[in-house]
N, C-alpha and C positions, 0 to 999 in steps of 0.2 A: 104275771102282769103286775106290775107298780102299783101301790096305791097314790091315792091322790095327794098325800103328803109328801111322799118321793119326789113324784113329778112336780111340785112344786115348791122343791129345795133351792133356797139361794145356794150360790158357790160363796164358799168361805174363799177369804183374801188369798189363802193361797191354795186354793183352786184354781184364782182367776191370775195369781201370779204364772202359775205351772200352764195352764190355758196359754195367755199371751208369749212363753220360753218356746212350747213346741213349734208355735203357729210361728217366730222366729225362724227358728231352725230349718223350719220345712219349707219359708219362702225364700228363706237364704239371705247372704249377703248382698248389702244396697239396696232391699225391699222398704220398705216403709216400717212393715212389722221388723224385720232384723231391727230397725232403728230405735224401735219403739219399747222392744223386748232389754235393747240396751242401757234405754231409759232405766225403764223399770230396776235394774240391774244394779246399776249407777245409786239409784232412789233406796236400794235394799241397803245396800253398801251405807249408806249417809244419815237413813233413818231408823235401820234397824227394823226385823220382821213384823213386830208387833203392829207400830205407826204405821209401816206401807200397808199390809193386809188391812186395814183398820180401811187405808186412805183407798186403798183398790176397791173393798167392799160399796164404800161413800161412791166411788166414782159410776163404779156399774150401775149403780141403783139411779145416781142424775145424770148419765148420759154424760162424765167428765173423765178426763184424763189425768196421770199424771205428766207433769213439768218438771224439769230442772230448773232451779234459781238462786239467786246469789242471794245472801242475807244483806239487811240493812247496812252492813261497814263491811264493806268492799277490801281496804285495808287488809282483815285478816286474813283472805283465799281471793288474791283478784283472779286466779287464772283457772279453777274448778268450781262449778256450782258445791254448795253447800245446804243446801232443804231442798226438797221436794214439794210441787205444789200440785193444788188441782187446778185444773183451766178449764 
């Protein structure tokens, strides 16, 4: 049996990365979670491991998400977000 410090392990960011891929996978294409797992995906790509796990650990903890979004000058990437946020 666990002790109580087990049981009461936060998931490191990429736990909660690898969590959000499977649940993807398993609901499949056009689900919500495919969408979201995309996201994420997307967010790895632009921000690099450290900063998402960082921004996923943040998010689990206040109940937030991440976001796609375009930076302040539009100019340089109008047609792909470029940062990831929390919402």
């Amino acid at each position: 049996m666990p002790d109580l410090s087990q049981m009461l392990h936060a998931m490191t960011g990429k736990e909660i990365f690898d969590r959000y891929q499977l649940i993807a996978l398993a609901k499949g294409l056009g689900s919500q979670e495919f969408h979201y797992g995309n996201i994420l995906y997307q967010a790895l790509r632009i921000e690099g491991e450290e900063r998402l796990f960082e921004m996923l650990e943040l998010a689990e903890n206040t109940g937030k998400r991440i976001a796609l979004s375009y930076s302040a000058s539009p100019d340089d990437n109008q047609y792909e977000p470029d940062t990831a946020v929390l919402i």
